[in-house]
VEXMINU-415816 format. One record per residue (C-alpha): residue in three letters; x, z, y. Coordinates in Angstrom, 3 decimals, always signed. Example, Ala and Ser with C-alpha at 12.3 -4.5 7.8 and 13.67 -1.06 7.14 Angstrom:
BEGIN
<pt><residuo>ALA</residuo><xx>+12.300</xx><zz>+7.800</zz><yy>-4.500</yy></pt>
<pt><residuo>SER</residuo><xx>+13.670</xx><zz>+7.140</zz><yy>-1.060</yy></pt>
END
This chain:
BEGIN
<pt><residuo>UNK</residuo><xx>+0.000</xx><zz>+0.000</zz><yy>+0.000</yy></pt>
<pt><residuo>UNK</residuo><xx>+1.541</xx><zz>-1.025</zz><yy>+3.366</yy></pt>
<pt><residuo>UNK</residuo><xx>+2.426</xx><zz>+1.679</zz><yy>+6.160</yy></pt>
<pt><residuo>UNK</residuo><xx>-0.351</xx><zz>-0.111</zz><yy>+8.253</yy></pt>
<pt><residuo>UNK</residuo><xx>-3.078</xx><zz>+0.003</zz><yy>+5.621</yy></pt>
<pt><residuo>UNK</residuo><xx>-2.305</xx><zz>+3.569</zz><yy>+4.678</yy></pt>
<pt><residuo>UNK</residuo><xx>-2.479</xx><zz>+4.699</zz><yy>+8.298</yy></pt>
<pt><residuo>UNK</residuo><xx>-6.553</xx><zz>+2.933</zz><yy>+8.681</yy></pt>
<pt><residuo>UNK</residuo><xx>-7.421</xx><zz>+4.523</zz><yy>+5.173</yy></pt>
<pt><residuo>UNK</residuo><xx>-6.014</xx><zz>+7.865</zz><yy>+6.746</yy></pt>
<pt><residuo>UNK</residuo><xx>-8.204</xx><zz>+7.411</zz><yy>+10.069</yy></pt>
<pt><residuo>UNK</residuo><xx>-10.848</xx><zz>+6.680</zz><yy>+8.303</yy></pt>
<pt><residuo>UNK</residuo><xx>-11.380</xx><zz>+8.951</zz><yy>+5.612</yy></pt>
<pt><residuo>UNK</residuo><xx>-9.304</xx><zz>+11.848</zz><yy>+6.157</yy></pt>
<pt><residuo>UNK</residuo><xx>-11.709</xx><zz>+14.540</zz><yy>+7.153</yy></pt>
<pt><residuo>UNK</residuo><xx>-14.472</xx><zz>+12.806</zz><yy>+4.582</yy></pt>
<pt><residuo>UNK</residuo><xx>-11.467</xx><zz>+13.414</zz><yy>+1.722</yy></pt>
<pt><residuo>UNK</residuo><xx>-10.934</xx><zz>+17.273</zz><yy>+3.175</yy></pt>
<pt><residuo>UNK</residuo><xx>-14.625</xx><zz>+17.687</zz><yy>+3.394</yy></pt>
<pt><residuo>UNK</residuo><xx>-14.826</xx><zz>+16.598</zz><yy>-0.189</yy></pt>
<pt><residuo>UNK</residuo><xx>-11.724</xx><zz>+18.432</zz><yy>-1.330</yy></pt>
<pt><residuo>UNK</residuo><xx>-13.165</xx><zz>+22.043</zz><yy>+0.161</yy></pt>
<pt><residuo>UNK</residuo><xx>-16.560</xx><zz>+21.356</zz><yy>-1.078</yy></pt>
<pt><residuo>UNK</residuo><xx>-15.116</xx><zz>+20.823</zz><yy>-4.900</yy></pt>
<pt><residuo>UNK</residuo><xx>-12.477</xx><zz>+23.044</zz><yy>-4.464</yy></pt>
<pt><residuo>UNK</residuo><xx>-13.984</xx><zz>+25.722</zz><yy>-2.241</yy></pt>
<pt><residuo>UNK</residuo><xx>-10.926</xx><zz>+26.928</zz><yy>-0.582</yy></pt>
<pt><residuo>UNK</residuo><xx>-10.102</xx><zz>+25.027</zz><yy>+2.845</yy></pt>
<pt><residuo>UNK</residuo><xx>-5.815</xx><zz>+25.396</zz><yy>+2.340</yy></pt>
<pt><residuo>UNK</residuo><xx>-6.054</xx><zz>+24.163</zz><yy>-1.360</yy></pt>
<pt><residuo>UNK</residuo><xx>-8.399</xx><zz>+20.817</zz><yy>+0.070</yy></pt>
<pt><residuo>UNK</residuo><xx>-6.272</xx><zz>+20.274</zz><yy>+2.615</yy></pt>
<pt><residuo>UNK</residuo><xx>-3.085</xx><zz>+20.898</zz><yy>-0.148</yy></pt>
<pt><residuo>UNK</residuo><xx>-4.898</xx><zz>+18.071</zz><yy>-2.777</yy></pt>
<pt><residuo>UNK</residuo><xx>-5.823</xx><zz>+15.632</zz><yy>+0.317</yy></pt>
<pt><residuo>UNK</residuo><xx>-2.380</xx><zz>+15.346</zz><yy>+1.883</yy></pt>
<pt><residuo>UNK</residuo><xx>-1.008</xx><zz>+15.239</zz><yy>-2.600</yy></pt>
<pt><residuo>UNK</residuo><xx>-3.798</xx><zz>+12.452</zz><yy>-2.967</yy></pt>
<pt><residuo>UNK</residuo><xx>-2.699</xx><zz>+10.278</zz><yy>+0.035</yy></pt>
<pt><residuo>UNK</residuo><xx>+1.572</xx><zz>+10.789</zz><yy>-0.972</yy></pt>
<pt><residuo>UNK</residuo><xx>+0.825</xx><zz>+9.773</zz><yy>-4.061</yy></pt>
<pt><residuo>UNK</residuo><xx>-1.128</xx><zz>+6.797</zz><yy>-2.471</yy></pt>
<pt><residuo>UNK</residuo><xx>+1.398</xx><zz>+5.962</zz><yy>-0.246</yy></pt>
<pt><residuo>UNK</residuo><xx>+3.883</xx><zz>+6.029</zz><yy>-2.998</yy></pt>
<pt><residuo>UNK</residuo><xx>+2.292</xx><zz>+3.768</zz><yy>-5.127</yy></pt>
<pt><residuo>UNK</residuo><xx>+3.686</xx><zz>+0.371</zz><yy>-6.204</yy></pt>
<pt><residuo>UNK</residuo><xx>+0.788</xx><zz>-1.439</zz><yy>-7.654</yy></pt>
<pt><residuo>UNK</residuo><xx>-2.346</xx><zz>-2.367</zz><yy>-4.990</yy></pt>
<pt><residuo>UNK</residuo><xx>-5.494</xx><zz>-0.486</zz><yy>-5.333</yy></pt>
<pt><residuo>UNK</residuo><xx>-8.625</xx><zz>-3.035</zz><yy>-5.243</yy></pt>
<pt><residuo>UNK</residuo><xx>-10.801</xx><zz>-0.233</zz><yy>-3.341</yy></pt>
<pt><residuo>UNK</residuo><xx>-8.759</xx><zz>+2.175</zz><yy>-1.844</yy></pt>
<pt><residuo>UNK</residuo><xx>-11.168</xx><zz>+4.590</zz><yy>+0.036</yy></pt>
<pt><residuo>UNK</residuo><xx>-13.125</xx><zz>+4.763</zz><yy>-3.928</yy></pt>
<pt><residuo>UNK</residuo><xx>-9.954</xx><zz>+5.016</zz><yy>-5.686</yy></pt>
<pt><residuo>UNK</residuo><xx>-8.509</xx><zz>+7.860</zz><yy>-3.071</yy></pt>
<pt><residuo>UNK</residuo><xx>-12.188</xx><zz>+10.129</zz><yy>-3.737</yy></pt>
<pt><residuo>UNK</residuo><xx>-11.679</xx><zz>+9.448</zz><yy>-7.706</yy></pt>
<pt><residuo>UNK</residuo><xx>-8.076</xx><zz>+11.270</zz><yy>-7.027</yy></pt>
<pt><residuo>UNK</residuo><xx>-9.899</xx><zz>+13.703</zz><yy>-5.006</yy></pt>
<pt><residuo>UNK</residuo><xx>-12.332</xx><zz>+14.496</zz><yy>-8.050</yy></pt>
<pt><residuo>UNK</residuo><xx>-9.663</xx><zz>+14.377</zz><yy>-10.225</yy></pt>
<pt><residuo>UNK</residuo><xx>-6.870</xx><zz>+16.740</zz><yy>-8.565</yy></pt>
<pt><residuo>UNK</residuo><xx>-9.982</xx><zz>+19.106</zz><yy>-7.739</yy></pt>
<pt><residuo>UNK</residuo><xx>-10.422</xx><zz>+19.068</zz><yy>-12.420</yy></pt>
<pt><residuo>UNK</residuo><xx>-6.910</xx><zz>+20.074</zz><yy>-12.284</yy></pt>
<pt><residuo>UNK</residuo><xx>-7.223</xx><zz>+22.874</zz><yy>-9.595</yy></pt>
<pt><residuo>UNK</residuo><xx>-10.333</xx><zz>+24.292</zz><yy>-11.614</yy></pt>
<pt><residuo>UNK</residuo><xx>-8.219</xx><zz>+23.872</zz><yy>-14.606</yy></pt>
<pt><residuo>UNK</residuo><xx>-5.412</xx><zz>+25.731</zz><yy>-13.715</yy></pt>
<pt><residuo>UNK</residuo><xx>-7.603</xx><zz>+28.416</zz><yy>-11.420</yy></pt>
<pt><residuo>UNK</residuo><xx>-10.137</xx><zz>+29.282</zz><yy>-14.181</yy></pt>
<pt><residuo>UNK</residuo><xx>-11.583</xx><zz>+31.981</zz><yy>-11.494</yy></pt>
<pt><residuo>UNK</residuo><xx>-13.378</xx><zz>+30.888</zz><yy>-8.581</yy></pt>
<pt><residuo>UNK</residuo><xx>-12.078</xx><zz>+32.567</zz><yy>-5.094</yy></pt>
<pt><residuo>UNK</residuo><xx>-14.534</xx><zz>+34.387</zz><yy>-2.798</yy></pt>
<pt><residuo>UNK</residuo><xx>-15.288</xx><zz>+31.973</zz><yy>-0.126</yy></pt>
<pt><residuo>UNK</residuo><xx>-14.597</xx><zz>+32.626</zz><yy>+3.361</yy></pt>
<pt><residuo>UNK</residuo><xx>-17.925</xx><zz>+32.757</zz><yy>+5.572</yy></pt>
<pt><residuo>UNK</residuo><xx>-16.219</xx><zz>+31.440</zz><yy>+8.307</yy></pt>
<pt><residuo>UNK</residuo><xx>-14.665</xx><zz>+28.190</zz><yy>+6.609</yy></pt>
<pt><residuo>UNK</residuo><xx>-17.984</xx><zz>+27.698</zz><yy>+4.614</yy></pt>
<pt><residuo>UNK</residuo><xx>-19.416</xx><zz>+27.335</zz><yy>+7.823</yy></pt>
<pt><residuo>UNK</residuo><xx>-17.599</xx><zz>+24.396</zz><yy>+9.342</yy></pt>
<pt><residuo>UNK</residuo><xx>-17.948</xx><zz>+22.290</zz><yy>+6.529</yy></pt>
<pt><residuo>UNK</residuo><xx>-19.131</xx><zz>+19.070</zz><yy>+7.964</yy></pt>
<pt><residuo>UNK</residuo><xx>-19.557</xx><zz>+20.337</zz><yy>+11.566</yy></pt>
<pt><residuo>UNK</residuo><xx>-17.762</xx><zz>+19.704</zz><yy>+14.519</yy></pt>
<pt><residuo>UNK</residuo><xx>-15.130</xx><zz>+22.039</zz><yy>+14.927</yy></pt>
<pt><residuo>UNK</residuo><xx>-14.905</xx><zz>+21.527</zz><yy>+18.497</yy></pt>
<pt><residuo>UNK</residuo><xx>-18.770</xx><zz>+23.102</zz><yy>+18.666</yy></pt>
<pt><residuo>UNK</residuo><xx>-20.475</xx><zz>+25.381</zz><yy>+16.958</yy></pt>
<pt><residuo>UNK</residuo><xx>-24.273</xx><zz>+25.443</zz><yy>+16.518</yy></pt>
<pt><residuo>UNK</residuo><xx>-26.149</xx><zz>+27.306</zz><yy>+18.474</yy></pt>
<pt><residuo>UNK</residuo><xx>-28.715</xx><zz>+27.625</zz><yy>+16.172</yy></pt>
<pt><residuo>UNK</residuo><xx>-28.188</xx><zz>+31.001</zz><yy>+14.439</yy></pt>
<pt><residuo>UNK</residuo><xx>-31.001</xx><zz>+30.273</zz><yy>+11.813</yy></pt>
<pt><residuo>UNK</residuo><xx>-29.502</xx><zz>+26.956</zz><yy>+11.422</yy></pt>
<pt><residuo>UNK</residuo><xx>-25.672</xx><zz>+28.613</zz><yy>+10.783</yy></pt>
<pt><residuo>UNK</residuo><xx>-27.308</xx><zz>+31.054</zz><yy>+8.346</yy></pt>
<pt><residuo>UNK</residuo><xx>-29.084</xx><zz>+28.072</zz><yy>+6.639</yy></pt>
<pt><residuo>UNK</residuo><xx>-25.706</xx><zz>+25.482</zz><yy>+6.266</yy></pt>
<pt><residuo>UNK</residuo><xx>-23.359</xx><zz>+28.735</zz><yy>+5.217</yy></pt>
<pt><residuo>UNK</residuo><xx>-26.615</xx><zz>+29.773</zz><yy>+2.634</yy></pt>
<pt><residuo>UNK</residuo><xx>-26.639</xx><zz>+26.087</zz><yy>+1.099</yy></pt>
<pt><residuo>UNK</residuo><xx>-22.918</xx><zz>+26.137</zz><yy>+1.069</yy></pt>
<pt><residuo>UNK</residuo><xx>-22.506</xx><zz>+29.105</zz><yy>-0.657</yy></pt>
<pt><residuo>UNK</residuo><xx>-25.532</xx><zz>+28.019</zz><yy>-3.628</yy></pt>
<pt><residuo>UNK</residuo><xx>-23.415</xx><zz>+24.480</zz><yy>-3.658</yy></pt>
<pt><residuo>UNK</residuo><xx>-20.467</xx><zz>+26.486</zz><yy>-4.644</yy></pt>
<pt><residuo>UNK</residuo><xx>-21.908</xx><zz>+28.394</zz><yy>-7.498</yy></pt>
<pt><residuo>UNK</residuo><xx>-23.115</xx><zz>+25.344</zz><yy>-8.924</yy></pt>
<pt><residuo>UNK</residuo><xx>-21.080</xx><zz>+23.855</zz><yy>-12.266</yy></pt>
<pt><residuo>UNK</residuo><xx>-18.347</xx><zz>+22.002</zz><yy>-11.710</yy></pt>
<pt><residuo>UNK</residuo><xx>-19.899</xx><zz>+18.670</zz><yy>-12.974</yy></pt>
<pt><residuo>UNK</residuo><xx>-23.080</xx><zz>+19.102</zz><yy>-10.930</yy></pt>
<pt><residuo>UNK</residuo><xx>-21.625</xx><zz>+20.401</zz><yy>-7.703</yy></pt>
<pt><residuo>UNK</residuo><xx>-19.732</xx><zz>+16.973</zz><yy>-7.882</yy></pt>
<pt><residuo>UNK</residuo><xx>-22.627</xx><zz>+14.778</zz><yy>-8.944</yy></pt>
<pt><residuo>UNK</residuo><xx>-24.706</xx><zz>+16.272</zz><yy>-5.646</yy></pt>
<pt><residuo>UNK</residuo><xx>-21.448</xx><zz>+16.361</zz><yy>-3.296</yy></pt>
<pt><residuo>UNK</residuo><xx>-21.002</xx><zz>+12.584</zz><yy>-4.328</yy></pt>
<pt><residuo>UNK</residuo><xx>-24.286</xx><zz>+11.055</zz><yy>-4.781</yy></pt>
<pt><residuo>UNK</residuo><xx>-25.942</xx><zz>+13.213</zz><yy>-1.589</yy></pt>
<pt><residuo>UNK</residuo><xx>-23.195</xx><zz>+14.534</zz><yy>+0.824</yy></pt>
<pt><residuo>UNK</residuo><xx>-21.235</xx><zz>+11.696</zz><yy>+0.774</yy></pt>
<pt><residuo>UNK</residuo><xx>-24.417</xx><zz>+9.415</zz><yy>+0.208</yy></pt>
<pt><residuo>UNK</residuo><xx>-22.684</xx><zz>+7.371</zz><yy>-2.892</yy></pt>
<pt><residuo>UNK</residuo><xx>-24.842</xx><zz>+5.122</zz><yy>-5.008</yy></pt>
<pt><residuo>UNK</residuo><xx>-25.599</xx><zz>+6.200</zz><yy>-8.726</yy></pt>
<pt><residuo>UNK</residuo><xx>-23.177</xx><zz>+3.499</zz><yy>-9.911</yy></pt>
<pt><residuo>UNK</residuo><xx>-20.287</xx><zz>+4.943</zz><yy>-7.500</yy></pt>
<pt><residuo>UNK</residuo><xx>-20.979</xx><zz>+7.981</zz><yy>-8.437</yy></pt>
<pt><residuo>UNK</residuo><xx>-20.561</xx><zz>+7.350</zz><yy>-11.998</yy></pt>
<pt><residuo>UNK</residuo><xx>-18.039</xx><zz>+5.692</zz><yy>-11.874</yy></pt>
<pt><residuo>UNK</residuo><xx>-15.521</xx><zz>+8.060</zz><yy>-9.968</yy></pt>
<pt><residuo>UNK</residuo><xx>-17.081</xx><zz>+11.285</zz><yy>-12.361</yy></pt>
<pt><residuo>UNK</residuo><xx>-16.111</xx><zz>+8.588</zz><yy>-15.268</yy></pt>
<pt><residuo>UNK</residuo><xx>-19.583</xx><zz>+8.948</zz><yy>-16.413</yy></pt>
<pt><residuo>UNK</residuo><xx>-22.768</xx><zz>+7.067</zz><yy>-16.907</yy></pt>
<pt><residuo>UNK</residuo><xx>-25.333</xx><zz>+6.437</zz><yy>-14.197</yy></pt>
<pt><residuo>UNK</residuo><xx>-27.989</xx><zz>+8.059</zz><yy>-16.691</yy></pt>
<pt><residuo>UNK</residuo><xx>-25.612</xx><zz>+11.334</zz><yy>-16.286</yy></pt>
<pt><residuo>UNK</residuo><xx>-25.137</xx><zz>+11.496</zz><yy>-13.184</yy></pt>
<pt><residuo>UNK</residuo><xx>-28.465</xx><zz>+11.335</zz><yy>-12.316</yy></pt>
<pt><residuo>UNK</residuo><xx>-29.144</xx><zz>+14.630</zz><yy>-14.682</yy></pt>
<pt><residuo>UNK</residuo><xx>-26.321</xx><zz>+16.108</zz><yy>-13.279</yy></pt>
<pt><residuo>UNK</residuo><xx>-27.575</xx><zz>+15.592</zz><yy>-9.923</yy></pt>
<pt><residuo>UNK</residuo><xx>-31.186</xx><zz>+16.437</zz><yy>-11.163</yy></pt>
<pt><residuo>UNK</residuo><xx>-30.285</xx><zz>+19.813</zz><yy>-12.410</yy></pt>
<pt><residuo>UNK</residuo><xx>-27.871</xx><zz>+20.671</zz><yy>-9.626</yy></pt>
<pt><residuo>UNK</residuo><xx>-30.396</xx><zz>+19.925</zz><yy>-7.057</yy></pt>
<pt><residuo>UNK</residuo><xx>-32.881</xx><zz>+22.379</zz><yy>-9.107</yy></pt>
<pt><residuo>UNK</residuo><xx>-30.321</xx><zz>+24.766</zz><yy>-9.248</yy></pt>
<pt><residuo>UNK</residuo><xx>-29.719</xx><zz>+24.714</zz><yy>-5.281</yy></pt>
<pt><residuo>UNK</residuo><xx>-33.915</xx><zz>+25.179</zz><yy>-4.786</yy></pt>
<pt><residuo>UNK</residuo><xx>-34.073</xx><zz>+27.759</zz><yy>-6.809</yy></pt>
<pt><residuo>UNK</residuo><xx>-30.858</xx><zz>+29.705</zz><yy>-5.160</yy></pt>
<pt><residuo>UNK</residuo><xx>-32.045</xx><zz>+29.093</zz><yy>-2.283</yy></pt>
<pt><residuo>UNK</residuo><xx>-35.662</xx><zz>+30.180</zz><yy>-2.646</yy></pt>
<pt><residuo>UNK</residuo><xx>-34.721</xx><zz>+33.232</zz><yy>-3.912</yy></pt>
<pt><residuo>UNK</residuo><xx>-32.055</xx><zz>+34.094</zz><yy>-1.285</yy></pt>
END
């Protein structure tokens, strides 16, 4: 990958990658850690990737297996990082009920399994087809739409009975 095209996929889709990283990961350092590993390795590459901003997320997905593999306990998550996921860091909502909402949501998206928290962060954060969702889990479409499914029941019911 050329200096150039590295430097527009970095523009581009570096805060989408750490957004994606912290939501699978759930600790801000270790997404920004697996993002800055994922675009190296990238940059280091010798062959050309046909889709680069899909093939960067599948390394994204896949760095965040390895985290969870070598982790095997989840860390408490800060209320404070949990709550500038996908904000503006240069504002903060005013909205106190609307905070309390995002961090609430956040926090039942984190106690998800690992395979559904990825299907929804894919397939409804990050507003990826069925197909692109499948293929960077390495999956079917008919299981990502379960996973999905049952991670999105999941999230109602936390969040009904918070």
């Amino acid at each position: 990958m050329t200096p150039t095209a590295l430097g527009e996929l970095y523009a581009g889709h570096a805060r989408q990658s750490r957004d994606l990283a912290y939501l699978l990961t759930g600790d801000r350092a270790v997404a920004e850690d697996l993002v800055q590993d994922c675009f190296a390795t990238l940059a280091a590459r010798l062959r050309p990737v046909d889709n680069p901003p899909a093939f960067l997320r599948r390394m994204i997905v896949n760095a965040s297996h390895s985290h969870h593999r070598r982790l095997r306990v989840r860390r408490e998550r800060s209320r404070d990082e949990a709550a500038t996921v996908g904000a503006d860091t240069d504002r903060q909502p005013d909205d106190v009920d609307a905070r309390i909402e995002r961090l609430r949501l956040l926090e039942a998206l984190a106690a998800l399994p690992t395979r559904q928290r990825e299907a929804v962060v894919l397939r409804h954060w990050l507003d990826l087809s069925e197909a692109q969702c499948a293929e960077e889990l390495g999956c079917s479409v008919g299981t990502v739409k379960s996973l999905a499914s049952r991670g999105r029941a999941a999230l109602r019911t936390s969040l009904e009975n918070a």
